[in-house]
Every structure is written in structure tokens, then in C-alpha cells.
N, C-alpha and C positions, 0 to 999 in steps of 0.2 A: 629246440622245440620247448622243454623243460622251461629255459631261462625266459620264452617269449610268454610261456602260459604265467609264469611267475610274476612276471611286470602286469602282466592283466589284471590279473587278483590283485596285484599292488594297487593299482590305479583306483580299481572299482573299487576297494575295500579306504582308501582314502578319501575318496568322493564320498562316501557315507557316513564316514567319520567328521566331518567338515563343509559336507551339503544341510543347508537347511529351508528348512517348510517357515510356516507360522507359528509353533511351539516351541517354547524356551527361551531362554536367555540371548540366544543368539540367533532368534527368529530373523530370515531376511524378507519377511514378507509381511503387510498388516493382515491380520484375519476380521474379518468383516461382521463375524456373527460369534457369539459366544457358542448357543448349542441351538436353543432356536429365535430367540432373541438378539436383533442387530447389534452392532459397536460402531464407532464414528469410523471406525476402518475404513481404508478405500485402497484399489487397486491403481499401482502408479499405473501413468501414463504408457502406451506399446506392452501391455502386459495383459493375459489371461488366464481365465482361471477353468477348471473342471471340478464340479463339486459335486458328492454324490450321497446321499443319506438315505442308509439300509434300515428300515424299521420292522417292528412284525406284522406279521396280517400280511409279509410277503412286497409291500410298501416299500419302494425304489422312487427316490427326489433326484433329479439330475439337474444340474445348472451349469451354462457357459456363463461366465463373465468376462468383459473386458474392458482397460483403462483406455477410455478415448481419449481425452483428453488431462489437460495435469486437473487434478483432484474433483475429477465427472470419472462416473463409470457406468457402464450399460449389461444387462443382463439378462438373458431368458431362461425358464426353466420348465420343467414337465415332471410328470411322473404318473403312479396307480396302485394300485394293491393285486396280491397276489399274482407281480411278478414275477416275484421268485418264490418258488415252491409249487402248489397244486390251487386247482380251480379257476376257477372263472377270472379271464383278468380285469379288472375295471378300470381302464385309464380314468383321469382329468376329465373335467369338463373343456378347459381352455388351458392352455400354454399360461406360467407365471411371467411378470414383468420385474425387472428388479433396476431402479435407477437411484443412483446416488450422487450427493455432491456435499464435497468439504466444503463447512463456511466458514471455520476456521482454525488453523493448526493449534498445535499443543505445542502450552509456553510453560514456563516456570509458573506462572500463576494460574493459566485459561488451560484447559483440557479441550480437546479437540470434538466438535461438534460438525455433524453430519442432520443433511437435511435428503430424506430419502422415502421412496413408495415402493415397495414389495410385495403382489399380490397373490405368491405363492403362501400356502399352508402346507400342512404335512399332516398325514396321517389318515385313514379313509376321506373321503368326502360324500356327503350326505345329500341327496338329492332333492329329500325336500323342504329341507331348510338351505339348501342352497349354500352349505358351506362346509370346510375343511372342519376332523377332528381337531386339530389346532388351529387357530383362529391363524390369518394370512397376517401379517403387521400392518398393510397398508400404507397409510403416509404414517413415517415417523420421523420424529427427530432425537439423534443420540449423543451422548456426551460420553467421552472415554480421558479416564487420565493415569499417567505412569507415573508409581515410585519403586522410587530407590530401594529394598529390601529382601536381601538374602537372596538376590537377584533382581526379578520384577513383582511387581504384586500391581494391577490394573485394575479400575475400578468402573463400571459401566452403570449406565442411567441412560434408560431410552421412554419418551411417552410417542402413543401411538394409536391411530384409530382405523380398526378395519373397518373396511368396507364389506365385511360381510354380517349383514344387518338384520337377516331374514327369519331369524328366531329372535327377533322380539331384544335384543340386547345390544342399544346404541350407546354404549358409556365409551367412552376416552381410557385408554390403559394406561397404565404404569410398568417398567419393569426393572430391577435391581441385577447386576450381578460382577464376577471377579473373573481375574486371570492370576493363578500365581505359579512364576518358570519354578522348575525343580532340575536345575542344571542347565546345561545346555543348551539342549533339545529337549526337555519334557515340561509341560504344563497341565494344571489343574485348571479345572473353568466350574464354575457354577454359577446359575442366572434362578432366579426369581419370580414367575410374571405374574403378577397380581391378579392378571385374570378378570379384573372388575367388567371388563365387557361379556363376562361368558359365563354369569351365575345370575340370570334372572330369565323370565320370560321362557321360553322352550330351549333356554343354552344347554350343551351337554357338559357343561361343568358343575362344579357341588357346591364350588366358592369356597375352596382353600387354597384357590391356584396352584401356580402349577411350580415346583420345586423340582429340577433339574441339576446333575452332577454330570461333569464327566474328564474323561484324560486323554490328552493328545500327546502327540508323538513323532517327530520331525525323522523318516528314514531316511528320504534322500535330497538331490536338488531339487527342492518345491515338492517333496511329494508328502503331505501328511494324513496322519492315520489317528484316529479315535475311536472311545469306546463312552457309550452314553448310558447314564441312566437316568428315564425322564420317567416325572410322575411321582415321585416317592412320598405327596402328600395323597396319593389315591382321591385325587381331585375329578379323575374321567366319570359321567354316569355312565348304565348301560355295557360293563366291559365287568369281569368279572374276577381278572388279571390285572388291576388296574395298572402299577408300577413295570416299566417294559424297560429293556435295553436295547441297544441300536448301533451303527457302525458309521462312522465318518472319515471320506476318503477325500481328499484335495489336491490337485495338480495344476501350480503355478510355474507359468514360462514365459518369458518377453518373446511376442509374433513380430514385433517393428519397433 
């Protein structure tokens, strides 16, 4: 009994050591988004995903994704505030969409560019401007490329235009940001987003955009774990807290 429980903990305690998510050096998987800004990432082919972003104000984002076909992937998502914790819960107006497709892989010269529309946000949603705390990406298109250094170090560029127009701020965005492994299994990400759509007209931004940190963490087979810190130029109007932290959960597994 002893020797069977022994092999157990052998087993599982190997599998964690040697299973990997999408953070680190030894990521088996692409991750799709830095924190809330895309990457040309894409879900192979017979593969899904479960993604889930814990924010405050009680804010839970859930999304399936999955690789239909080689470098197409399909997604929906949902979420609300004050699901977790006390009061009133506010779901979504509507279910997000998330579609992507690789146009083309990462060479030694060319970094890999994704053509994609994502019409989740995150963060309250506002009824009468008709839009998420975080502006939703929309159609974007993103460039991602890897070097060589003290493991990885990844470097992302995405422009993109939401569709959520309703306070008066139709600009085109820009956004910047990095991946660098720390071993393994562990990565640092921080992204950038210029924001240019969400500082004029009734936006709830100030126009220092939005400066985003955070760290992931590969525990098991496909399962990873993060901790965000978004906001740190206190870019949100109307919040009084502006800089907030938040939890990111991921579970990848090939269905076919």
C-alpha cells in the first residue's frame, strides 16, 4: 500500500516538474495575449483552451477557445462583475467573439503576424456609453517575434480598432509589449496600450494609457497561473483606486 501511494506522488510530482503551460522557456503552448493585449499567438490545430481573468469589483472573464483548423482558431467568451464577492451581479451585455488566423509564421527575419477580432473587454461595462472599462481590441493585427536571450525575451506589436465607438473616441490604437522566460516555467509579460482611442470625447481614460505588469507560472500540463498588475499609470477616470491587481488561470488540452 506504502510502495503504491509512493509511485503516485512519484508520478504526479514528475508530471509537474516536466508539464508545461505557456510560461517559460519550455512553454508547450503559444499564449495568445500578453495581459490584455493580443500576440500573433495561435491555438494549434485539435487543441482548447479555458481562460479565465479574476479582476476586482468581483469581475470574472471566461473564454473557451479552440484550434479548428492549422493556424484559424475560434473563441467565445462571457463574463460580469460582482461575481465573486457581494451585491448585485451584472452580467455582459452579449457573449465576446474571438477569431484569429496566422498569416504568417515566425522566420529568422519575419516575426509572426496574426490577423484577428476580439470583441470581449474586461472590466465593468457601462451602459451608457455602450462600452467595457477596457476598451474590447476588435479587429487587430499583431506581430510577435523571439530571441535568443538568457532564455526568451519576445517582443509584441499589435494596432487595433475597437468597435466600441460610443463615447465619442474613434482613433485606431497602438500597443507595445514583452515576454521574458525566467527559467523554465516562469515568465515576466508587460504590454503597453497607448490608449489613443480612449482619451478624448466622454472616454474613461486620462491619456497616459494603460501600463500593465505581470508574472506567469507554468504548474502543470497546460495549466497556467498569473498574477497582474494593470493600470500602474492610474490612467482609469472616475475609480478612486486606480492601479488594481487580478488572477489569470489557463487550461490547454488537445480534444481531437
Amino acid at each position: 500500500m506504502k510502495k503504491n501511494l509512493a509511485l503516485v506522488l512519484i508520478i504526479i510530482l514528475s508530471n509537474l516538474v516536466y508539464s508545461q503551460g505557456t510560461s517559460g522557456s519550455n512553454a508547450k503552448y503559444e499564449y495568445r495575449s500578453l495581459i490584455d493585449l493580443p500576440t500573433a499567438g495561435i491555438l494549434q490545430r485539435g487543441y482548447a483552451a479555458i481562460v479565465m481573468d479574476i479582476m476586482p469589483d468581483g469581475v470574472l472573464v471566461s473564454r473557451i477557445e479552440v484550434g479548428v483548423f492549422e493556424n484559424f482558431s475560434f473563441g467565445i467568451s462571457y463574463g460580469g462583475a460582482n461575481i465573486i464577492g457581494s451585491g448585485k451581479v451584472e452580467m455582459y451585455k452579449l457573449p465576446g467573439v474571438n477569431v484569429r488566423a496566422r498569416i504568417t509564421d515566425e522566420s529568422e527575419m519575419v516575426p509572426a503576424i496574426t490577423l484577428g477580432f476580439d470583441s470581449q473587454g474586461k472590466g465593468y461595462y457601462d451602459k451608457d456609453l455602450d462600452r467595457f472599462q477596457i476598451k474590447s481590441p476588435g479587429i487587430f493585427v499583431a506581430a510577435s517575434k523571439n530571441f535568443d536571450l538568457l532564455g526568451y525575451l519576445s517582443i509584441h506589436g499589435v494596432v487595433n480598432y475597437s468597435l466600441e465607438r460610443e463615447d465619442g473616441d474613434k482613433d485606431l490604437n497602438l500597443g507595445i509589449g514583452f515576454e521574458k522566460t525566467i527559467g523554465a516555467k516562469v515568465s515576466i509579460v508587460g504590454e503597453y496600450d497607448f490608449a489613443v482611442n480612449d482619451n478624448s470625447g466622454k472616454a474613461l481614460g486620462e491619456g497616459n494609457g494603460f501600463l500593465n505588469l505581470g508574472i506567469k507560472y507554468s504548474i502543470g500540463d497546460g495549466l497556467t497561473v498569473g498574477f497582474n498588475l494593470r493600470d500602474l499609470l492610474d490612467n482609469k477616470k472616475f475609480v478612486s483606486q486606480k492601479a488594481d491587481r487580478g488572477i489569470f488561470v489557463e487550461y490547454v488540452q488537445p480534444i481531437f
